[in-house]
C-alpha positions as CSV (number, residue, x, y, z in Angstrom):
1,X,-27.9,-14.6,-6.8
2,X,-24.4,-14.7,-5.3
3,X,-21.9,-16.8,-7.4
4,X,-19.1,-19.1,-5.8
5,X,-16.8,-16.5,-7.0
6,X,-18.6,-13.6,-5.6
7,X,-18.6,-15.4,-2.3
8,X,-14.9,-16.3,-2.2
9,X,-13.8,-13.3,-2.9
10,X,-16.0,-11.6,-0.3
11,X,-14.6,-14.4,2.5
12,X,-11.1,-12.9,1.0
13,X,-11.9,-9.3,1.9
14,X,-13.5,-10.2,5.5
15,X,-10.1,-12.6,6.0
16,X,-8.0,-9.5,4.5
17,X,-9.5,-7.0,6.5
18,X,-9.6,-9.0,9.8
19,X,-5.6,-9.9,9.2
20,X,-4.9,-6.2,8.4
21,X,-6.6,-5.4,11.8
22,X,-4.4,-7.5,13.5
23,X,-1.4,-6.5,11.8
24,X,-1.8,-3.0,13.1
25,X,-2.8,-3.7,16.4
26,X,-0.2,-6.2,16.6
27,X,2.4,-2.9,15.2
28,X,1.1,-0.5,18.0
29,X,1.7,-3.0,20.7
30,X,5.0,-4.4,19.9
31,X,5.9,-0.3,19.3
32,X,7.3,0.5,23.1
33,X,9.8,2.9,21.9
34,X,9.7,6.9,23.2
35,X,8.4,8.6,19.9
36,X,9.8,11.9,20.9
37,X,13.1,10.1,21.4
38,X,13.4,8.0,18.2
39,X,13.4,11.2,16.2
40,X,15.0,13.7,18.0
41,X,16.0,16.4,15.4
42,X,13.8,14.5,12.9
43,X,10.1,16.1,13.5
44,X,7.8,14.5,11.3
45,X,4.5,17.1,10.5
46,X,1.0,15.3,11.6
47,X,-1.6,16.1,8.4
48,X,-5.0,14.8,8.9
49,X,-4.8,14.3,4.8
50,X,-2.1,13.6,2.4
51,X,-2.2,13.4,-1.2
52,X,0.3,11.9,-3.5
53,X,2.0,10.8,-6.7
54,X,3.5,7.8,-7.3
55,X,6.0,7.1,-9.7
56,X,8.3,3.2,-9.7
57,X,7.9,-0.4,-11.3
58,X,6.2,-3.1,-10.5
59,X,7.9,-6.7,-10.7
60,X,6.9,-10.2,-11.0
61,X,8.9,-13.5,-11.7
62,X,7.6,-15.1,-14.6
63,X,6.7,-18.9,-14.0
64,X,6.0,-20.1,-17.3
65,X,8.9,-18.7,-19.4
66,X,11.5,-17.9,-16.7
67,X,12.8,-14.3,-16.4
68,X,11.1,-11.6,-14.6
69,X,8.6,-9.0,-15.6
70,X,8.6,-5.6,-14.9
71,X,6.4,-2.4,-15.8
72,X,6.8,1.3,-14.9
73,X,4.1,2.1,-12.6
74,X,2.0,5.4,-12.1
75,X,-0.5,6.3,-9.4
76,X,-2.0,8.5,-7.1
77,X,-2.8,8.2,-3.4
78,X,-4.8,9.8,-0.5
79,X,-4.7,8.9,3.2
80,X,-6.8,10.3,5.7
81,X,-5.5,9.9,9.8
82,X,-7.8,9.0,12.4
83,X,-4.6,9.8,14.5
84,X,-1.1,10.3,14.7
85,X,-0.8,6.5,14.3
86,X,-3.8,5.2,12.2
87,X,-5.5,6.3,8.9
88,X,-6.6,4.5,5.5
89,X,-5.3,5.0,2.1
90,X,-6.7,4.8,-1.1
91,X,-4.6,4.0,-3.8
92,X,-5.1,3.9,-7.6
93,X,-2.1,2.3,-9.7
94,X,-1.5,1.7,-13.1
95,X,1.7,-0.5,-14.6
96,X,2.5,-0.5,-18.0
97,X,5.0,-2.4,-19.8
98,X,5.4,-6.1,-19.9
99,X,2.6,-5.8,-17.0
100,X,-0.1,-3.9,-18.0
101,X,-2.9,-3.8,-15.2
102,X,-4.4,-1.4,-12.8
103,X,-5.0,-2.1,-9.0
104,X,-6.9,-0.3,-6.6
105,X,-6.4,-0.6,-2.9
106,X,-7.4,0.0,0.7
107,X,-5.0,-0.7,3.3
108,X,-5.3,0.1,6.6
109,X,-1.9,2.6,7.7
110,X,0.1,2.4,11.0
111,X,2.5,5.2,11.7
112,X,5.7,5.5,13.9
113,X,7.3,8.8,13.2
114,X,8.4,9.1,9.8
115,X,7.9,5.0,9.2
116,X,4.7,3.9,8.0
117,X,3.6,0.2,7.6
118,X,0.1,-0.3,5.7
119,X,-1.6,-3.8,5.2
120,X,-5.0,-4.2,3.3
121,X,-7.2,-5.6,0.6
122,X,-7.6,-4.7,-3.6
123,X,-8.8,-5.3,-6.8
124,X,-6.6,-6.5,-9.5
125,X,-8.3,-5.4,-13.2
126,X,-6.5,-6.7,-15.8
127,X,-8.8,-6.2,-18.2
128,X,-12.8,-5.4,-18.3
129,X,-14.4,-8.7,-17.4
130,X,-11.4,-10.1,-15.4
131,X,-10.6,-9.2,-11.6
132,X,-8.6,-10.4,-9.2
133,X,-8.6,-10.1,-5.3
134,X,-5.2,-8.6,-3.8
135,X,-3.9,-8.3,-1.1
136,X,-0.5,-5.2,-0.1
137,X,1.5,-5.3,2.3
138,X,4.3,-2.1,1.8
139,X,6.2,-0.2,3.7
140,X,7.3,3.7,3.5
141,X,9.7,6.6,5.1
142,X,8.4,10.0,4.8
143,X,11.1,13.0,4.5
144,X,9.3,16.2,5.0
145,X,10.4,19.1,2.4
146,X,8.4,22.2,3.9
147,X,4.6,21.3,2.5
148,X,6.0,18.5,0.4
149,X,6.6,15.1,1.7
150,X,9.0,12.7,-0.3
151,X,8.1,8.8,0.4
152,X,10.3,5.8,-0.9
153,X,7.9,2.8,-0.8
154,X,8.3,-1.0,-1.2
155,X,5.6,-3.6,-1.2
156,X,4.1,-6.4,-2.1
157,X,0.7,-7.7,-3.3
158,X,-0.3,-11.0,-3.0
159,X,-2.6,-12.2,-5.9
160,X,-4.1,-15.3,-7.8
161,X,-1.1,-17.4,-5.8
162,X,1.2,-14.6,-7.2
163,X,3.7,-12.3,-5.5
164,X,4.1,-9.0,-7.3
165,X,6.6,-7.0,-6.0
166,X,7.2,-3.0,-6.2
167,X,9.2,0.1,-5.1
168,X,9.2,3.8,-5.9
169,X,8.9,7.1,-4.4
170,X,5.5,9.2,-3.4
171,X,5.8,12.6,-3.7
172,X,2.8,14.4,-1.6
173,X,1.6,17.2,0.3
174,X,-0.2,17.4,3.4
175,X,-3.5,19.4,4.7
């Protein structure tokens, strides 16, 4: 038997997914500019897959005692391209620190060049029995290095009425 929780947080992900959708189609129709000619002398490399580290903090203002909270953040990350402009990532990131959490999520990637905008649903697990729906919205620039790629990313996730912010860099290779 589904529970009232079970079914909120399934309307969540349809809600998430369907505003993710619209995000990126949104993206790719607003996007008029000339690939070629935003980055001449910039070529970006096209990989079907890309894996990746990342290493930054993860912020969040602190309500209930003032202040702000912050924890250094580890994860790893793989995105797979339907195109030169869409794919889905998967990523896995733990904070430790004054946060101490792990969230998992699935966003939906548009690409323009080196600029990438992703928008998708989560999972929150703070600890064993207690989950939380999220929602990321982030925002990356990739600098090819040969077969490495260097990515500063910033974001935000949006969960239990909270915003948590975070930045850092993915470093990642492409096949």
């Amino acid at each position: 038997m589904r529970t009232t929780r079970t079914m909120l947080a399934a309307g969540q992900l349809r809600f998430s997914l369907g505003i993710a959708l619209v995000l990126m189609l949104s993206a790719a129709s607003l996007a008029e500019e000339d690939h070629e000619s935003a980055n001449e002398g910039h070529e970006h490399v096209f990989h079907k897959n890309v894996i990746g580290g990342f290493v930054g903090f993860t912020g969040e203002d602190n309500r209930s005692g003032g202040g702000r909270e912050r924890a250094f953040t580890l994860g790893i990350e793989y995105e797979r391209r339907f195109s030169e402009q869409f794919g889905v990532l998967v990523a896995v990131e733990r904070a430790f620190g004054d946060l101490d959490f792990t969230v998992v999520t699935v966003p939906l990637v548009y690409h323009r060049g080196p600029w990438a905008f992703s928008a998708g649903p989560g999972v929150e697990f703070l600890d064993q029995e207690d989950n939380e729906f999220v929602f990321r919205i982030a925002g990356i620039r990739s600098f090819d290095r040969g077969r490495y790629e260097l990515a500063p990313k910033v974001g935000l996730d949006f969960v239990a009425g909270e915003v948590v912010f975070f930045a850092g860099l993915v470093v990642g290779t492409g096949f």
